[in-house]
Backbone as JSON Lines, residues from 0, in Angstrom:
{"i":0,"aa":"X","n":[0.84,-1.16,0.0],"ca":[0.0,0.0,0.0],"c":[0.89,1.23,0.0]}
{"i":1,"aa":"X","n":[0.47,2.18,-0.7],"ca":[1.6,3.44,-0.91],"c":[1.39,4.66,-0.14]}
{"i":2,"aa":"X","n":[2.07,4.97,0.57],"ca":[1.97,6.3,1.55],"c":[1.25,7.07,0.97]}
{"i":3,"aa":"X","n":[0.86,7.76,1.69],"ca":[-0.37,9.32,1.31],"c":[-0.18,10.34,2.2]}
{"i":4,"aa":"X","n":[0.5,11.47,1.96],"ca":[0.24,12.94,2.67],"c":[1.49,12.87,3.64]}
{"i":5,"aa":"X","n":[0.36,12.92,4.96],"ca":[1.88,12.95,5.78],"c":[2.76,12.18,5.59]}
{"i":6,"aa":"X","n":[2.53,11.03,5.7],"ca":[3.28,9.96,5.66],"c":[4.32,9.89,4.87]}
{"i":7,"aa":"X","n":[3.89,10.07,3.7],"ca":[4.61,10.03,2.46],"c":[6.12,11.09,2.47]}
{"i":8,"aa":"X","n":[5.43,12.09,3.27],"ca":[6.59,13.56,3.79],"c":[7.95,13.03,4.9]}
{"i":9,"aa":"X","n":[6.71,12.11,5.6],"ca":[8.02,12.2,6.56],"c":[9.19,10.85,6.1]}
{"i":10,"aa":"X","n":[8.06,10.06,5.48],"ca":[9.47,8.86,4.75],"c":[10.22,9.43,3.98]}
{"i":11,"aa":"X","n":[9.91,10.37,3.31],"ca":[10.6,11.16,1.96],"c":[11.86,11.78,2.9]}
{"i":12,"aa":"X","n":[11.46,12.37,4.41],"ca":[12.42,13.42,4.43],"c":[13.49,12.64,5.45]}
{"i":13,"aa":"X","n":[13.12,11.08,5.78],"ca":[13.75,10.38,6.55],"c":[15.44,9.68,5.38]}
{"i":14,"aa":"X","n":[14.37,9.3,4.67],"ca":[15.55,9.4,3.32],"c":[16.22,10.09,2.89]}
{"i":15,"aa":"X","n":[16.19,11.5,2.97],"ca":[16.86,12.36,2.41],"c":[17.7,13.03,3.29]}
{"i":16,"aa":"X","n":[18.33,11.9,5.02],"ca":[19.0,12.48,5.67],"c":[20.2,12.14,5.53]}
{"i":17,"aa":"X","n":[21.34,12.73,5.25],"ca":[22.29,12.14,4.99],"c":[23.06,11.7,5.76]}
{"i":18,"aa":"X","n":[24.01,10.12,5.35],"ca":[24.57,9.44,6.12],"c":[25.79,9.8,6.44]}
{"i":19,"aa":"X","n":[26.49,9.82,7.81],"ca":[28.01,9.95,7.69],"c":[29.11,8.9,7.54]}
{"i":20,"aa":"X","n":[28.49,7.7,7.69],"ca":[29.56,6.56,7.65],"c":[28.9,5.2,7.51]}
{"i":21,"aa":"X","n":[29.07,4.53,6.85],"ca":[28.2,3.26,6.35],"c":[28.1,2.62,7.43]}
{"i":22,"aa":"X","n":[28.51,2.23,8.33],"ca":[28.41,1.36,9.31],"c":[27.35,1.84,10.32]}
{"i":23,"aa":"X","n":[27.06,3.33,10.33],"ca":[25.96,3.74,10.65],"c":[24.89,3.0,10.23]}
{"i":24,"aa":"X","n":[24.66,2.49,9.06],"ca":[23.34,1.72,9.25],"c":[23.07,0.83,9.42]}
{"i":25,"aa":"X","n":[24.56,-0.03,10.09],"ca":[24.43,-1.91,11.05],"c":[23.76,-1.21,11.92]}
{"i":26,"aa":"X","n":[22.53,-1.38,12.01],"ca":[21.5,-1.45,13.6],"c":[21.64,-1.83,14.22]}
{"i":27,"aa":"X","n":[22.11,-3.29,13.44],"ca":[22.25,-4.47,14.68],"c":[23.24,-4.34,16.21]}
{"i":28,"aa":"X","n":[24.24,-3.52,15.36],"ca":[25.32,-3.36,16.26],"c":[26.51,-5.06,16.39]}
{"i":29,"aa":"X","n":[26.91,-5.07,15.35],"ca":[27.25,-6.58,14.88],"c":[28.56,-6.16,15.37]}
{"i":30,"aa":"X","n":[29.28,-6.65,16.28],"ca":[30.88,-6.67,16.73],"c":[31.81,-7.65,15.55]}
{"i":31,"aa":"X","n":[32.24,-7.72,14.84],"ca":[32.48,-8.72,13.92],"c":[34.49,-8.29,14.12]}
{"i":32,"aa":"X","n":[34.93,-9.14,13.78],"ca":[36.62,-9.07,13.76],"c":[36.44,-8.22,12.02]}
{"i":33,"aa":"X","n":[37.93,-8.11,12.2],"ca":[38.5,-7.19,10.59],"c":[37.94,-8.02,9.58]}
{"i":34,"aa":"X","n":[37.87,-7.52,8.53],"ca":[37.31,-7.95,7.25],"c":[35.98,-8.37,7.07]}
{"i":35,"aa":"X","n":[35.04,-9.16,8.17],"ca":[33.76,-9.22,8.63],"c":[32.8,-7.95,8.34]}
{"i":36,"aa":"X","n":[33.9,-6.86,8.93],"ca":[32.97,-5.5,9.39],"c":[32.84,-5.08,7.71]}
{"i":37,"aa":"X","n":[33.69,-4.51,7.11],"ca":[33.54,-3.96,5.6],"c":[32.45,-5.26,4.64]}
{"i":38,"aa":"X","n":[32.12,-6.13,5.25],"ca":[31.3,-6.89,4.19],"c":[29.86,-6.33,5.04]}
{"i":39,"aa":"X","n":[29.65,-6.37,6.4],"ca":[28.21,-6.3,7.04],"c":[28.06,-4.56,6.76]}
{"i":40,"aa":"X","n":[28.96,-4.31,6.24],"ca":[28.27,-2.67,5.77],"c":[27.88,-2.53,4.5]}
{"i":41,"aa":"X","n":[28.29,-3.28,4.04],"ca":[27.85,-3.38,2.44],"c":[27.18,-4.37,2.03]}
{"i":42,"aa":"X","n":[26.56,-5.15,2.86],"ca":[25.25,-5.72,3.19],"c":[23.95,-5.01,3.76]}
{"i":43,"aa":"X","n":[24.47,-4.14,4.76],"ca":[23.63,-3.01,5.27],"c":[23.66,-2.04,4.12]}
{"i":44,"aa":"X","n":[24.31,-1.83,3.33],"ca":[24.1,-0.84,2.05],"c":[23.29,-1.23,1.34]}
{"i":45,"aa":"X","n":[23.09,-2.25,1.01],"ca":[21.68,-3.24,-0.35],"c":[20.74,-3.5,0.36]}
{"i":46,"aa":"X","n":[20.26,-3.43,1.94],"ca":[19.1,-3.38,2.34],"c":[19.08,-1.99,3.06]}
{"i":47,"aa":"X","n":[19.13,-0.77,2.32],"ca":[19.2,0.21,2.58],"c":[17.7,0.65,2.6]}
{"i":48,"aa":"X","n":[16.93,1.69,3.21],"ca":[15.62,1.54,3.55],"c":[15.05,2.16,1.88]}
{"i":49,"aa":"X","n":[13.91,1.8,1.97],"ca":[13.83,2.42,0.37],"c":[13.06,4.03,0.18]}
{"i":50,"aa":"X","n":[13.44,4.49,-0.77],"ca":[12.98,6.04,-1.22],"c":[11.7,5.87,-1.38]}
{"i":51,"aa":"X","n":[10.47,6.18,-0.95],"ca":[9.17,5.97,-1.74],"c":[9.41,7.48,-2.69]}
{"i":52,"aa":"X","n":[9.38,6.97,-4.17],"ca":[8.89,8.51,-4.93],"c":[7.24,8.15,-5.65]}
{"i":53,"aa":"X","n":[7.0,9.28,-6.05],"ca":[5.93,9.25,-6.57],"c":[6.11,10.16,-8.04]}
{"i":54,"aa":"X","n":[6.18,8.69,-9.1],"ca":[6.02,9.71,-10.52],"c":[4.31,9.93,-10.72]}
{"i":55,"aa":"X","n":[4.15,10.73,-11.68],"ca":[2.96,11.45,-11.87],"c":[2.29,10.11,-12.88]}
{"i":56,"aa":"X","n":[3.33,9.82,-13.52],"ca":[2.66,8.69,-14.59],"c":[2.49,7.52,-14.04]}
{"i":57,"aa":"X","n":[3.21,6.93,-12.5],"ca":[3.05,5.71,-12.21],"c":[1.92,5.43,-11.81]}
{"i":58,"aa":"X","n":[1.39,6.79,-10.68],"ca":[0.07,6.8,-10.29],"c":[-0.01,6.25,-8.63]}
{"i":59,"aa":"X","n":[1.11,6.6,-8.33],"ca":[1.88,6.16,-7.0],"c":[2.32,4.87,-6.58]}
{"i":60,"aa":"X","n":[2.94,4.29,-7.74],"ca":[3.96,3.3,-7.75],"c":[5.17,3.69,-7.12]}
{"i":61,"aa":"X","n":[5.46,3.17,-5.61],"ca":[6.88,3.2,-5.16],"c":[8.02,2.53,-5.79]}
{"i":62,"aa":"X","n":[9.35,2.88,-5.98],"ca":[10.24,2.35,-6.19],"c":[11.22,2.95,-5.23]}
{"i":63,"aa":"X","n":[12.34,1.96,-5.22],"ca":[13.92,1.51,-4.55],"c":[15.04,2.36,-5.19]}
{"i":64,"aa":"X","n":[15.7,3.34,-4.59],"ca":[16.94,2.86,-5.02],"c":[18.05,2.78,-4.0]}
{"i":65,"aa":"X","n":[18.97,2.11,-4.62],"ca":[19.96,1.64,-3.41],"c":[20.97,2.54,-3.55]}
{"i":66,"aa":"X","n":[21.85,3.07,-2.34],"ca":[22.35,3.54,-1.56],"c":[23.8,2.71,-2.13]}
{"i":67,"aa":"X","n":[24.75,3.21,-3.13],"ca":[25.85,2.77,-3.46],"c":[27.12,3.55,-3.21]}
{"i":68,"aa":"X","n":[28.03,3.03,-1.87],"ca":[29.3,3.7,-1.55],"c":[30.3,2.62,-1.49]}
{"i":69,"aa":"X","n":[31.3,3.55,-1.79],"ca":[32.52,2.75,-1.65],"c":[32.48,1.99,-0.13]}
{"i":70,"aa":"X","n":[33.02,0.66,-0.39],"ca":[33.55,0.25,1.09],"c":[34.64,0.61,1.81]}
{"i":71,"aa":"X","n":[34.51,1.2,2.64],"ca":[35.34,1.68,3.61],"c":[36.43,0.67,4.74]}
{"i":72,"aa":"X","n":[37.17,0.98,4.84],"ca":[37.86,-0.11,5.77],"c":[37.04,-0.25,7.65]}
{"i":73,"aa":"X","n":[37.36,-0.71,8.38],"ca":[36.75,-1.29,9.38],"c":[37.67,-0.31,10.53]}
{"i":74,"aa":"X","n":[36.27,0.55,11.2],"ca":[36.99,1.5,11.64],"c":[37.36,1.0,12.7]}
{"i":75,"aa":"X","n":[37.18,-0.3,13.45],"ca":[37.89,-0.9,14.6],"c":[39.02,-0.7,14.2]}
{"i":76,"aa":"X","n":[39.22,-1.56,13.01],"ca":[40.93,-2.37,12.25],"c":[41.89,-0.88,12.26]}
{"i":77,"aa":"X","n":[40.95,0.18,12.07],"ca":[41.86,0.94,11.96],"c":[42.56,2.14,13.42]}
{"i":78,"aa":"X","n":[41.52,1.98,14.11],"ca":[41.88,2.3,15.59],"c":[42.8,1.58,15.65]}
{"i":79,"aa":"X","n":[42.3,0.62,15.95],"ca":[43.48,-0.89,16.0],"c":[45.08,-0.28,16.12]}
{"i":80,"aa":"X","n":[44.87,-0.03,14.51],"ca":[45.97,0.06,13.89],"c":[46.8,1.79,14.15]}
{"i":81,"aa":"X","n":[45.94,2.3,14.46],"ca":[46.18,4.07,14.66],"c":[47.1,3.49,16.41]}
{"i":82,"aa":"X","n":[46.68,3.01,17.16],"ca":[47.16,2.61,18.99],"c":[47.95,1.83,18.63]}
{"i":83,"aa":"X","n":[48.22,0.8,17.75],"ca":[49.51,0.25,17.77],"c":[50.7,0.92,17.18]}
{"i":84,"aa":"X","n":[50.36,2.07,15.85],"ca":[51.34,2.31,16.17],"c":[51.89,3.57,16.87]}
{"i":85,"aa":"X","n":[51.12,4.29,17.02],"ca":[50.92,5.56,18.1],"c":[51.5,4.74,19.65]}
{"i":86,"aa":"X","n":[51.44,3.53,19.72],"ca":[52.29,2.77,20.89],"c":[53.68,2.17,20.8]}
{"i":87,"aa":"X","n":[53.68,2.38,19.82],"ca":[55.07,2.49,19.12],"c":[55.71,3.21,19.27]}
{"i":88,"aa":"X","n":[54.91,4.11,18.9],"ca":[56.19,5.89,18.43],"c":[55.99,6.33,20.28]}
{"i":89,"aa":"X","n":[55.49,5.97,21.21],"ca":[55.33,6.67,22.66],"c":[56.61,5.58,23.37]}
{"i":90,"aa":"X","n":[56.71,4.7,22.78],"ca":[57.63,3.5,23.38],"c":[59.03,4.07,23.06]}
{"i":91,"aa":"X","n":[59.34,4.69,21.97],"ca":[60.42,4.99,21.34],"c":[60.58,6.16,22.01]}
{"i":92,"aa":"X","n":[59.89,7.25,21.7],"ca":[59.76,8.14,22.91],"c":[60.36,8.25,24.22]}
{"i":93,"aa":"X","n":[59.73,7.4,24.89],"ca":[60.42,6.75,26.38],"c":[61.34,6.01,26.57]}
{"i":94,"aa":"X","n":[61.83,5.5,25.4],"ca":[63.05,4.99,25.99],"c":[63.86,5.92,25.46]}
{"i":95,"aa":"X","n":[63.62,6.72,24.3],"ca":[65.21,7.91,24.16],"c":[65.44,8.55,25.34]}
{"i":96,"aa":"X","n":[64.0,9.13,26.14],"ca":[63.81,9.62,27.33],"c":[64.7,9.13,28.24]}
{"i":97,"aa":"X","n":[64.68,7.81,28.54],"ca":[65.13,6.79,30.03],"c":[66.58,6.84,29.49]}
{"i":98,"aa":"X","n":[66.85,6.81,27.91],"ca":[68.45,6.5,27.9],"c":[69.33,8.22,28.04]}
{"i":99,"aa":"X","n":[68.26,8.93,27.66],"ca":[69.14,10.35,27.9],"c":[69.12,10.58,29.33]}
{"i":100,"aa":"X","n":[68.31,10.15,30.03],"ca":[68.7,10.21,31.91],"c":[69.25,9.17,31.78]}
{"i":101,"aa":"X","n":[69.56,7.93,31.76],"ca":[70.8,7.07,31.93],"c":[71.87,7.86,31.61]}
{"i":102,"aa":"X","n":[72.0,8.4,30.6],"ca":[73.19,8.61,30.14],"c":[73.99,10.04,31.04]}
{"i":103,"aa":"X","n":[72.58,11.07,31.39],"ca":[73.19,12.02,32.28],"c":[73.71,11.62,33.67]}
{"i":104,"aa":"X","n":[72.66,10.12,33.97],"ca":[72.85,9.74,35.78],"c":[74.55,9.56,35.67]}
{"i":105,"aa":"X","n":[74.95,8.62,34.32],"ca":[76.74,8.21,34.25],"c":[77.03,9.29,34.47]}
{"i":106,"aa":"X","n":[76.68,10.61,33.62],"ca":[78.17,11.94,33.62],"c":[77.77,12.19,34.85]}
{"i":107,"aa":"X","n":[76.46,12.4,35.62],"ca":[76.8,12.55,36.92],"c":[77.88,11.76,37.58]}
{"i":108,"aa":"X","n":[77.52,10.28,37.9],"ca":[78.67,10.09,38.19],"c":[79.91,10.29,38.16]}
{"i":109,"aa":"X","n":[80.18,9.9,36.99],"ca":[81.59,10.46,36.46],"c":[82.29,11.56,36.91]}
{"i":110,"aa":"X","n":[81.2,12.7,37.27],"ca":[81.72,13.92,37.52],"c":[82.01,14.32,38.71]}
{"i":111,"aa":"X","n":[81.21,13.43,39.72],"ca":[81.11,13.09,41.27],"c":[82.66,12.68,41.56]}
{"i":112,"aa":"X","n":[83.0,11.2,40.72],"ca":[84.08,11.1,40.81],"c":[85.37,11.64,40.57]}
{"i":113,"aa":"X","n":[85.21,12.66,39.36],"ca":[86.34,13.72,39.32],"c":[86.37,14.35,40.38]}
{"i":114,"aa":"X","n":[85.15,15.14,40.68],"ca":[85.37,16.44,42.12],"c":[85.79,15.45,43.66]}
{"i":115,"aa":"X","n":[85.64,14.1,43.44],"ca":[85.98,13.43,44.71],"c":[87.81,13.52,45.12]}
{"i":116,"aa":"X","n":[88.24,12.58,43.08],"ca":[89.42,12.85,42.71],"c":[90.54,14.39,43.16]}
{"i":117,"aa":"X","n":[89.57,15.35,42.48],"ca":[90.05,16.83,42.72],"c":[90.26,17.16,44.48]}
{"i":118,"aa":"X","n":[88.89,16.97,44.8],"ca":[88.91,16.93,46.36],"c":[90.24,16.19,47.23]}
{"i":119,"aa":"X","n":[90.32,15.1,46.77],"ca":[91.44,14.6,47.96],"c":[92.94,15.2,47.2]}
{"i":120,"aa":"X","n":[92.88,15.63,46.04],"ca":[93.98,16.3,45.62],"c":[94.19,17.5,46.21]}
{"i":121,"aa":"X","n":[93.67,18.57,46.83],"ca":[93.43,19.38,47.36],"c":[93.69,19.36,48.7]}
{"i":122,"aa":"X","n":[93.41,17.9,48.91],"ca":[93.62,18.33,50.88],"c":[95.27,17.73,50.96]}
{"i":123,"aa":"X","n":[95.1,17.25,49.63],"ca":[96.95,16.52,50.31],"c":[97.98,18.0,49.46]}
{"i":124,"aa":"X","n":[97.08,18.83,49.11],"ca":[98.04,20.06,48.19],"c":[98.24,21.17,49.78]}
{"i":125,"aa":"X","n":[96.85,20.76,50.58],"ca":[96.43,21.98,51.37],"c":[97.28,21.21,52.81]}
{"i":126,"aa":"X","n":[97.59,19.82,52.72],"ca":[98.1,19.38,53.96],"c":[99.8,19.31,53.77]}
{"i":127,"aa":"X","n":[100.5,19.94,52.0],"ca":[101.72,19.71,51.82],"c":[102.29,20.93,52.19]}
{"i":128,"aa":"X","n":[101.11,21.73,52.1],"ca":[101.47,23.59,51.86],"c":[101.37,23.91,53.87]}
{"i":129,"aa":"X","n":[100.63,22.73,54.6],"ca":[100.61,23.39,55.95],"c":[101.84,22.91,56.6]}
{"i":130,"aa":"X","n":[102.41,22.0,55.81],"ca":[104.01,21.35,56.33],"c":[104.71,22.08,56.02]}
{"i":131,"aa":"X","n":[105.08,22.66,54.81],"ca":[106.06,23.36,54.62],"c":[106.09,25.1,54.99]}
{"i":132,"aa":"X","n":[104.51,25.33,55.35],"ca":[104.59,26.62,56.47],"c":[104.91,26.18,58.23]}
{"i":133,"aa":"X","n":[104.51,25.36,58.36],"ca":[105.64,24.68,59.5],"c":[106.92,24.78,59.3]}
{"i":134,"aa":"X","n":[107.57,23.86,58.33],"ca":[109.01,23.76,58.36],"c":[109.41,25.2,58.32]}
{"i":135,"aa":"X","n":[108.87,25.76,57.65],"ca":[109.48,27.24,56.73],"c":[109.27,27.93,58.8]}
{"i":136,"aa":"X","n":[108.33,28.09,59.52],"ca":[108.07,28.77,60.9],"c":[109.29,28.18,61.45]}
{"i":137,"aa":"X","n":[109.77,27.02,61.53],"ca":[110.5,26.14,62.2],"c":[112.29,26.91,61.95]}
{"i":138,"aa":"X","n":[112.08,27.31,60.47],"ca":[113.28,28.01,59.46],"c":[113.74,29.35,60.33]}
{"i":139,"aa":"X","n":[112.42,29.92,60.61],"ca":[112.23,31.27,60.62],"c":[113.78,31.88,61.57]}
{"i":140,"aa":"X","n":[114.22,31.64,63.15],"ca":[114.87,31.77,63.8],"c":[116.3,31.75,63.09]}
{"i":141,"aa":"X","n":[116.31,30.7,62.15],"ca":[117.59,30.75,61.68],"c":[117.73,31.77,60.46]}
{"i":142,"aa":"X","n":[116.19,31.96,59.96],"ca":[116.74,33.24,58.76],"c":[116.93,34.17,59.65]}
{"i":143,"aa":"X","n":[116.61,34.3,60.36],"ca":[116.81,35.49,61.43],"c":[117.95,36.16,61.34]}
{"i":144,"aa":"X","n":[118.87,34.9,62.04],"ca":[119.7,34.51,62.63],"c":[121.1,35.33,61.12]}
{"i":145,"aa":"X","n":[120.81,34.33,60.27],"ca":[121.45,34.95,58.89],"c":[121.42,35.95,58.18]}
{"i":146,"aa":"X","n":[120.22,36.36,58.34],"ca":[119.74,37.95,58.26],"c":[120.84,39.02,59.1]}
{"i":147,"aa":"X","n":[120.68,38.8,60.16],"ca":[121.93,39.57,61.19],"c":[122.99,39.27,60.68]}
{"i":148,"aa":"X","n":[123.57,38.07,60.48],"ca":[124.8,38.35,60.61],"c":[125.24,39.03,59.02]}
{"i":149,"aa":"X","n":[124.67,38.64,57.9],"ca":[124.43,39.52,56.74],"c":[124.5,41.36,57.12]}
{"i":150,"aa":"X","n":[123.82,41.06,57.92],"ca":[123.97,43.08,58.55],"c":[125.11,43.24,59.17]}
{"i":151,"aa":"X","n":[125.5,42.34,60.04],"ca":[126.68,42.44,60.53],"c":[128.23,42.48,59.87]}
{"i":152,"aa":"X","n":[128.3,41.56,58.69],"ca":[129.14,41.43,57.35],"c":[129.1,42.87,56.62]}
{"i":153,"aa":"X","n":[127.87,43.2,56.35],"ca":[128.3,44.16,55.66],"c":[128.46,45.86,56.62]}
{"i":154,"aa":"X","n":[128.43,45.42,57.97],"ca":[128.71,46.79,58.83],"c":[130.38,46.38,58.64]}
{"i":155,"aa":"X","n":[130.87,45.44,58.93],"ca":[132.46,44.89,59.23],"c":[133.25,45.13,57.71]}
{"i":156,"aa":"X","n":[132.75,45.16,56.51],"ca":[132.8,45.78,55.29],"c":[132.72,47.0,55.41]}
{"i":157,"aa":"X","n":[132.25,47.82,55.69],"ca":[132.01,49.2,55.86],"c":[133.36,49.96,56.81]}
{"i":158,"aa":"X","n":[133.6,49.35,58.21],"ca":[134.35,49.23,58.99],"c":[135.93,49.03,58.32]}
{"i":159,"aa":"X","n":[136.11,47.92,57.46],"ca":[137.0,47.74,56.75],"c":[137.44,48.7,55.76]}
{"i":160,"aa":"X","n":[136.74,49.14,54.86],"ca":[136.94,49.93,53.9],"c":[136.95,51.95,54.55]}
{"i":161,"aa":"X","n":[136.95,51.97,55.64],"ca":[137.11,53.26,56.32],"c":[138.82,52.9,57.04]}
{"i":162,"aa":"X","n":[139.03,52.21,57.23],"ca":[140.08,51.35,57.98],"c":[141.39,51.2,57.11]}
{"i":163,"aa":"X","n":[140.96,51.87,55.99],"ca":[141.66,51.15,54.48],"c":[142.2,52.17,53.81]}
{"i":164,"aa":"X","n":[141.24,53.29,53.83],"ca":[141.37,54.68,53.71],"c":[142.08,55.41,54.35]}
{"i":165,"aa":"X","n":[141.57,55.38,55.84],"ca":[142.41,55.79,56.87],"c":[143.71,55.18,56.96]}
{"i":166,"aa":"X","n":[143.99,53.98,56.83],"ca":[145.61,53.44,56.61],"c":[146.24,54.02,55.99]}
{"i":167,"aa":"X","n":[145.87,54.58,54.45],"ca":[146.26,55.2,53.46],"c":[146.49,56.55,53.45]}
{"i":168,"aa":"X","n":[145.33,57.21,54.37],"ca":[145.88,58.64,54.48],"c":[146.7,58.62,55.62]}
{"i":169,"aa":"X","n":[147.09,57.35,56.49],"ca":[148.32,57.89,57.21],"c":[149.49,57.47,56.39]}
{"i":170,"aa":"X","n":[149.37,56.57,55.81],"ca":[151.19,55.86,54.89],"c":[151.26,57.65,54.07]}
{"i":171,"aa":"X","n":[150.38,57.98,53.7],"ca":[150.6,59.12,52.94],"c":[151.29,60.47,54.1]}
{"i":172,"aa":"X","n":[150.82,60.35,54.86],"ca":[150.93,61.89,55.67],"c":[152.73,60.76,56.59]}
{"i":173,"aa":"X","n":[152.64,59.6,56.47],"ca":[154.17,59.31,56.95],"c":[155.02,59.19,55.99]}
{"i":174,"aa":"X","n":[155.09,59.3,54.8],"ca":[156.33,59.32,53.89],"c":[155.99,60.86,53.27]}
{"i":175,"aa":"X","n":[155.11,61.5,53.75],"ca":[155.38,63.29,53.66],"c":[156.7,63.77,54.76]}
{"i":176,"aa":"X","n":[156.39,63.16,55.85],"ca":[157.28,63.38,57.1],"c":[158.23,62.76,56.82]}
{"i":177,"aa":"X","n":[158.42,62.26,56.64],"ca":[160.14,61.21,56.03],"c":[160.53,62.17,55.23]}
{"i":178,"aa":"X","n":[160.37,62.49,53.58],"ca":[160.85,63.14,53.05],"c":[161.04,64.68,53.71]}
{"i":179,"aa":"X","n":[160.73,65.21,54.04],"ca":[161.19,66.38,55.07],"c":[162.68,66.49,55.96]}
């Protein structure tokens, strides 16, 4: 029996809503594994609901037409496939991550162990330098000691060379008196 009036409006305008994705019209809600799914949509495409039109000459003879789209791949398969490898590239990710802190935890180390290295070099530089300001304090009395008599050498030089002079201006002022 062929729609009339309303009826006829609202099947017309139920048809004429457009679809966004073929699998939209499994009703069933069919869980099917990969390759399953792209056939039950294009099964659901050939029992697609039908257009009632009305030509003027048929006299309200309904006819069909079917609803022909490309098959689409299986948008599970392709989630699927989007998280595996998006779990991939996050894996790779994290481990460049874990090996560039491995690799800084070593130079830490490493560097721990230089300043440890440096460190005890330092106390045996800082414990060689407090010995030899000892010895050198220990010294001190005798530079002293050499110091003076250095002052004393060169007062007895001084002493000498007035001593030397004066000898000289007497040999001089005694062979003035001789010759006389």
């Amino acid at each position: 029996m062929a729609a009339t009036g309303d009826e006829a409006a609202a099947m017309d305008s139920i048809s004429r809503v457009p679809m966004s994705h073929p699998t939209a019209l499994n009703l069933a809600g069919a869980s099917s594994s990969t390759g399953e799914g792209s056939e039950g949509a294009g099964e659901s495409l050939a029992s697609a609901p039908k257009k009632p039109s009305t030509n003027m000459g048929d006299g309200g003879v309904e006819t069909a037409e079917e609803a022909v789209e490309p098959a689409e791949p299986d948008i599970n398969e392709l989630c699927t496939d989007m998280f595996e490898k998006m779990s991939v590239f996050l894996q790779g990710e994290l481990t460049a991550t874990c090996e560039d802190y491995r690799l800084l935890e070593n130079m830490n180390k490493l560097t721990s162990l230089k300043y440890m290295e440096m460190k005890d070099i330092s106390i045996n530089i800082s414990r060689n330098l407090q010995d030899l300001n000892n010895k050198y304090a220990s010294l001190q009395p005798y530079l002293d000691q050499i110091n003076q008599i250095e002052e004393q050498v060169s007062a007895l030089e001084q002493a000498a060379y007035k001593l030397d002079t004066y000898s000289k201006k007497l040999e001089a002022k005694f062979k003035k008196l001789e010759k006389r």
